[in-house]
N, C-alpha and C positions, 0 to 999 in steps of 0.2 A: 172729719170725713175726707177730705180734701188730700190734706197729709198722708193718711193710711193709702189713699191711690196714690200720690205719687211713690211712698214708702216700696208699694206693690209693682209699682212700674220700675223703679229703682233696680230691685232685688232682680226683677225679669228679664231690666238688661245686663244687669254683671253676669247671670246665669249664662244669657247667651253668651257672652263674650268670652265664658271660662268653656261651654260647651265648642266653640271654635277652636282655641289655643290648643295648640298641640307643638311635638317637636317635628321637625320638617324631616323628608327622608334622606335616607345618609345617603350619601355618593362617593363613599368613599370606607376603607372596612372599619374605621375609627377615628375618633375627632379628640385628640388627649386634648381635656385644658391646659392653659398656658397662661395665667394670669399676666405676668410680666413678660409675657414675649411679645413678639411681633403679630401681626395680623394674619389670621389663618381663620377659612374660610371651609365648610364644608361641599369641596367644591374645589374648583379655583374663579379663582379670580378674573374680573374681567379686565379688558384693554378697551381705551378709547372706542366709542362706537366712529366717529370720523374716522378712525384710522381701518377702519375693515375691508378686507379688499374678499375679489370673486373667489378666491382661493381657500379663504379661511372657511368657506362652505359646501368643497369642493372635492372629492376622490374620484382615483379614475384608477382601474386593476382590478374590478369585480367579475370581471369576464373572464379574467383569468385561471384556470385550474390549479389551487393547489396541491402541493405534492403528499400524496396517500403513504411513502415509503416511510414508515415507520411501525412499531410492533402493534400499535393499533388497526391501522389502516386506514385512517382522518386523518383531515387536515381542516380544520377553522380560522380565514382569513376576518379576522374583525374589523369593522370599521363603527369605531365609537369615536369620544371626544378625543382621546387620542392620535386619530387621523386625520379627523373634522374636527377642528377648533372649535367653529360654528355651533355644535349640537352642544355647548356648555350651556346648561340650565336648560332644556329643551327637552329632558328627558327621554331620549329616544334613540336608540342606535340598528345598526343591521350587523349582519353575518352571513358569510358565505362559509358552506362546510362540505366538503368533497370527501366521497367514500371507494375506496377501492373494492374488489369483490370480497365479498364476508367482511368488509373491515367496521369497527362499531365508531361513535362516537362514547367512551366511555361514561357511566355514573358521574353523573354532576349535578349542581347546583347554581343559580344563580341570585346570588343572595337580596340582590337590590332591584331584580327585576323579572316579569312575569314575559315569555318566550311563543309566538307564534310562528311554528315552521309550517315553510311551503316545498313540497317536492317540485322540482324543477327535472328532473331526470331520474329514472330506477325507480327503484321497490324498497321501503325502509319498513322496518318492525319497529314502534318506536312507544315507551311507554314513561308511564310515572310512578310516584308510590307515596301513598296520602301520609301522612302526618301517624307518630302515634296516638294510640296504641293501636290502631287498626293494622296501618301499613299494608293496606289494600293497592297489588299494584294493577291497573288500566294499561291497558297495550290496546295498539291499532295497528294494522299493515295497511302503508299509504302509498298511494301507487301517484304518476306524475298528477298534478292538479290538486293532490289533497292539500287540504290544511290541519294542523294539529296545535292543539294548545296544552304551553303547561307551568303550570301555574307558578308563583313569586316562592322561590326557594325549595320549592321541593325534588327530591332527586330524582332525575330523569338520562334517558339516555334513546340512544337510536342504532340500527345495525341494518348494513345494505343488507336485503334479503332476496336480493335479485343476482344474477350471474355476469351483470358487467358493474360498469359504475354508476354511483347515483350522484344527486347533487341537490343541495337543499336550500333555501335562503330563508335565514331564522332573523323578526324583526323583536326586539326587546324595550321596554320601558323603561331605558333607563339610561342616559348617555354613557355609564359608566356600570353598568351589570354586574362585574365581576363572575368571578367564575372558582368552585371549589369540585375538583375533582378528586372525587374520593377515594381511590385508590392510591392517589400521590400523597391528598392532604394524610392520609390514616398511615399511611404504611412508609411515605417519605418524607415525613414532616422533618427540621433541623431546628433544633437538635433530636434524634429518633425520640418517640412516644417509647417509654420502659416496653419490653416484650413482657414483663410480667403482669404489666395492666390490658398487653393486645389479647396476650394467652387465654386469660380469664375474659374479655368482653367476647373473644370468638372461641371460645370453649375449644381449644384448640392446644398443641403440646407447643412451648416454647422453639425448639428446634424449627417450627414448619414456619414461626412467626418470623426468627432471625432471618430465615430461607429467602423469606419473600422481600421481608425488608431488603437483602442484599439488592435487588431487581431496583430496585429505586434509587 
């Protein structure tokens, strides 16, 4: 009798232990093995903690306006681990993104992390679009003080909907978010995606696909 509980208790803890294990989330768009290489880390790596100085935790240019002049009319000043060393393993980054009049933040994606924008200035129109097969898209018009959330990887986007400028500051869960804008990944990917697989996925004649490709 004895045996069959511990047997029972046995079983209950490997269960939990396999019920825990999982793979850790990427920070990065791919982690190739490398049996016989060097040390590479999903992530980077860390440096001495005695060596850390106030800086490593530290930007300063948020206040700043970025420049709107391009065929968008955005501009996204990111401050991830990239800028802050500090925020490696910490999961957590910010953004600042400036809209000129009518200018949008294009269709995107953030593949490793889920995005809460705040308007800080202007009126934005700003939506998502659920997962198939629905593809149900949600829109809001957020005026300064709103908050808006949207969710880990799904394509989103924002457009000033006001007559001057807006300005937004978007915080993301992920020191390393990435970012896949669909209009560049789809239409300006290198080396080009075949026109004859765009033509047929947007039912559209070859000619209008080359067209657009050019734009990229």
């Amino acid at each position: 009798m004895a045996s069959t509980r511990y047997l029972f208790i046995g079983f209950l803890a490997l269960s939990y232990s396999i019920a825990l294990a999982s793979d850790p989330s990427p920070l990065q768009d791919f982690c190739v093995a490398a049996p016989t290489g060097q040390v590479f880390v999903n992530g980077l790596v860390c440096k001495d903690p005695k060596l850390a100085q106030a800086d490593d935790f530290f930007f300063t240019g948020l206040d700043k306006p970025g420049n709107t002049s391009n065929p968008v009319g955005s501009k996204v000043t990111a401050v991830n681990v990239a800028q802050i060393p500090g925020l490696n393993t910490l999961g957590i980054s910010i953004a600042r993104v400036d809209y000129a009049p009518y200018g949008i933040n294009p269709p995107h994606t953030h593949p490793r992390a889920t995005e809460i924008l705040t308007v800080l200035e202007g009126t934005l129109y700003v939506g998502f679009i659920t997962s198939n097969p629905e593809n149900r898209l949600i829109t809001k018009v957020l005026q300064k003080g709103d908050v808006f959330v949207f969710p880990q990887g799904l394509i989103h986007f924002q457009r000033n909907a006001g007559y001057g400028k807006a300005v937004a500051i978007a915080a993301l869960s992920s020191q390393n978010p990435g970012v896949i804008t669909i209009a560049n990944a789809v239409f300006g990917s290198n080396p080009p995606i075949s026109d004859d697989v765009l033509a047929k996925a947007f039912q559209v004649d070859k000619n209008m696909v080359d067209r657009i490709q050019a734009q990229f």
